[in-house]
N, C-alpha and C positions, 0 to 999 in steps of 0.2 A: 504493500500500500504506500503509495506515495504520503510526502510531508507535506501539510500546508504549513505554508507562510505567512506572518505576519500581512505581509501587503494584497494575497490573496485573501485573508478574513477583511482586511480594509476596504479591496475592490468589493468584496458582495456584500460588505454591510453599506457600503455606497452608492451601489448597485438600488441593495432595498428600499434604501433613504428618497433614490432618485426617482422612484416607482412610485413612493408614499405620497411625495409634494406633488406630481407627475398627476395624479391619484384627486389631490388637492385644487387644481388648478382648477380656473370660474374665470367666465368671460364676464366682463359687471358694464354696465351704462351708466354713466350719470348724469342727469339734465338738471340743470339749474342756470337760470339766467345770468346770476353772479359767477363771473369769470372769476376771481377771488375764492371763490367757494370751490365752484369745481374742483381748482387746480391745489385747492389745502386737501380737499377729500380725494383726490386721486393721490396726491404723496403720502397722505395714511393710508390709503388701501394698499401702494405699495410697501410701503415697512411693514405693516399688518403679513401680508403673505405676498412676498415675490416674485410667484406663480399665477398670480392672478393676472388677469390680460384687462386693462380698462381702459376703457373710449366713454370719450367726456361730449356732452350735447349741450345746444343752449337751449332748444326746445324739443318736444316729444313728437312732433314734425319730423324731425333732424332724424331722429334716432329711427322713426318709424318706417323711414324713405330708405334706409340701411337695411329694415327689417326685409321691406319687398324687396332688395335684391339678395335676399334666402341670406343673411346675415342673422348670428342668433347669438343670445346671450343667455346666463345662469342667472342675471340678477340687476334688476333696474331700480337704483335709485334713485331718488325724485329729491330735489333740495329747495328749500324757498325759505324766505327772511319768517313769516309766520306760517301757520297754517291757513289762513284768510288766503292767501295768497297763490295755494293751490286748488289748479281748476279740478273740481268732482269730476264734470264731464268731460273733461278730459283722460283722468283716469279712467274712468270704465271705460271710455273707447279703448287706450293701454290696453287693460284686462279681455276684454274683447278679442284684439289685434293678436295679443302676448297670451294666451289665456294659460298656458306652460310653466311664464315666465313670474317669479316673484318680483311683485314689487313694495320698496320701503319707501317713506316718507320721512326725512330729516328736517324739524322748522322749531321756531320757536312757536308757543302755545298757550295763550291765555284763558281759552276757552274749550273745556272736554267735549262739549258737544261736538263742535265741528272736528274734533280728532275721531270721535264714535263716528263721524260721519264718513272720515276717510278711510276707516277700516270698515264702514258700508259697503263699501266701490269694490270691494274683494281684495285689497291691500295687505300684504302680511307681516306687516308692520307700523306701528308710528312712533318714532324714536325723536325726544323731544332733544332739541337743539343745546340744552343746560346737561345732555350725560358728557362723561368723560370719555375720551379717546375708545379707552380700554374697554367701556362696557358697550358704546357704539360699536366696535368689530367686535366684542362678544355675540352683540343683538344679530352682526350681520350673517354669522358663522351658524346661530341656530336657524334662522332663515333660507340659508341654504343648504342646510340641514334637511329641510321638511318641516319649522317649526313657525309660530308665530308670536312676535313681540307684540306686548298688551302691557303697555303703561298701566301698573295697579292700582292708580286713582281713578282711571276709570270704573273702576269696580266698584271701590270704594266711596266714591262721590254718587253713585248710583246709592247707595246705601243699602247695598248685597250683605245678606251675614255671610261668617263663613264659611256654611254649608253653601250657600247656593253661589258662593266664588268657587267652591270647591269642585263644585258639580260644573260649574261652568268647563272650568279648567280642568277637569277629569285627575284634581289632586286630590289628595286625604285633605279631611278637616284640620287636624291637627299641625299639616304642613303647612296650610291658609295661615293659620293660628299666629303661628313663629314668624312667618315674613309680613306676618300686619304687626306684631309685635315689634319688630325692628322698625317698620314704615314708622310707625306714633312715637318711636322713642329719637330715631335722627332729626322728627320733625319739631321734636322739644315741647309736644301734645302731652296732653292726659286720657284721650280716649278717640277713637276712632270718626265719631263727629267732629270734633276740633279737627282731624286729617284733613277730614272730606272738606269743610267749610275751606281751610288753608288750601286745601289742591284747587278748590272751585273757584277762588277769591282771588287766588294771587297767581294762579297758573304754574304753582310748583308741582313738579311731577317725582314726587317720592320712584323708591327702586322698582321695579319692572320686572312683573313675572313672566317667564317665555314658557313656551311647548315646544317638543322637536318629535319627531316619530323618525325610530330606525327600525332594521329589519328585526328586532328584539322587540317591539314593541313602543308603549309610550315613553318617552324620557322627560323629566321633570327639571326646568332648573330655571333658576335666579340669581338676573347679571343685576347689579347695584353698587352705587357707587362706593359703600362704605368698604368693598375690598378692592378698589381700583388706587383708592389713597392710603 
């Protein structure tokens, strides 16, 4: 039997490495008017994973005239200063055109209503413009994933217990339980209406519970900022 070598274990653990990110790779769109934006969220989605392929749009025009010439993407991100700001109907025509493709919404957001309105449109995500780097490419990883980010004030400003956030979300009660426990105590609250009132009033968007579904079944997890800092 022959020897392996050192540099032979190196080539196939290099080998596996290059198959894995290989494995990892996502073609992503981004449309946002601000030329500024774009070009910040394209140089984090390349430090985020270097494997990703990302073509930046100023409008979903642009992106969609790529589409018809059999051009396809893993993942469309939508950017805008607020969420006011992004067209509904425009989106579902997206959703329509892309019906394959996820799409997330990045903005800032004062008002839950209109973000429950963008995850209407079939959006699988609304990632409010106040998260950090780190839980933003968390949020985008479980989305391409299979999963969908759901700002937990939405729930919460709805005044859901939490059975019926649980059920919503196909979690245990008891796992509601703990990450509304955290949500009331980073927001320096005493109870769960004081959250809602604060998420509703002032447009803070406490941590963010996501879904992802793999070939195992459902996966449960929550990106927030308190382990990003």
């Amino acid at each position: 039997m022959g020897r392996v070598g050192r540099n032979d274990l190196d080539q196939s653990a290099a080998s596996e490495s290059d198959t894995a990110l290989g494995a990892a790779a996502s073609a992503v769109a981004i449309i946002d008017r601000s030329r500024l934006r774009r070009e910040c969220l394209k140089l984090a989605l390349a430090q985020h994973n270097p494997h990703w392929h990302v073509a930046e749009f100023a409008t979903a025009d642009e992106l969609l005239r790529i589409v018809a010439a059999s051009e396809q993407f893993d993942l469309v991100l939508i950017g805008a200063a607020t969420a006011e700001h992004v067209d509904l109907g425009q989106l579902e025509r997206m959703r329509e055109m892309l019906p394959e493709t996820p799409v997330v919404v990045v903005a800032e957001n004062g008002n839950p209503q209109r973000a429950r309105a963008i995850l209407g449109t079939g959006a699988r995500g609304f990632l409010p413009a106040s998260l950090s780097l780190k839980v933003l490419m968390g949020a985008l990883d479980l989305v391409l994933a299979g999963g969908v980010y759901v700002p937990s004030s939405l729930l919460i400003s709805q005044g859901k217990s939490n059975k019926l956030i649980a059920d919503a979300l196909t979690m245990s009660e008891s796992t509601v339980k703990a990450h509304v426990k955290q949500i009331i105590k980073r927001l320096h609250v005493s109870n769960r209406t004081q959250a809602a009132l604060l998420a509703t009033g002032h447009g803070f968007y406490p941590p963010a519970i996501g879904l992802a579904r793999n070939g195992n079944g459902l996966v449960h997890g929550m990106a927030h900022e308190l382990i990003a800092k």
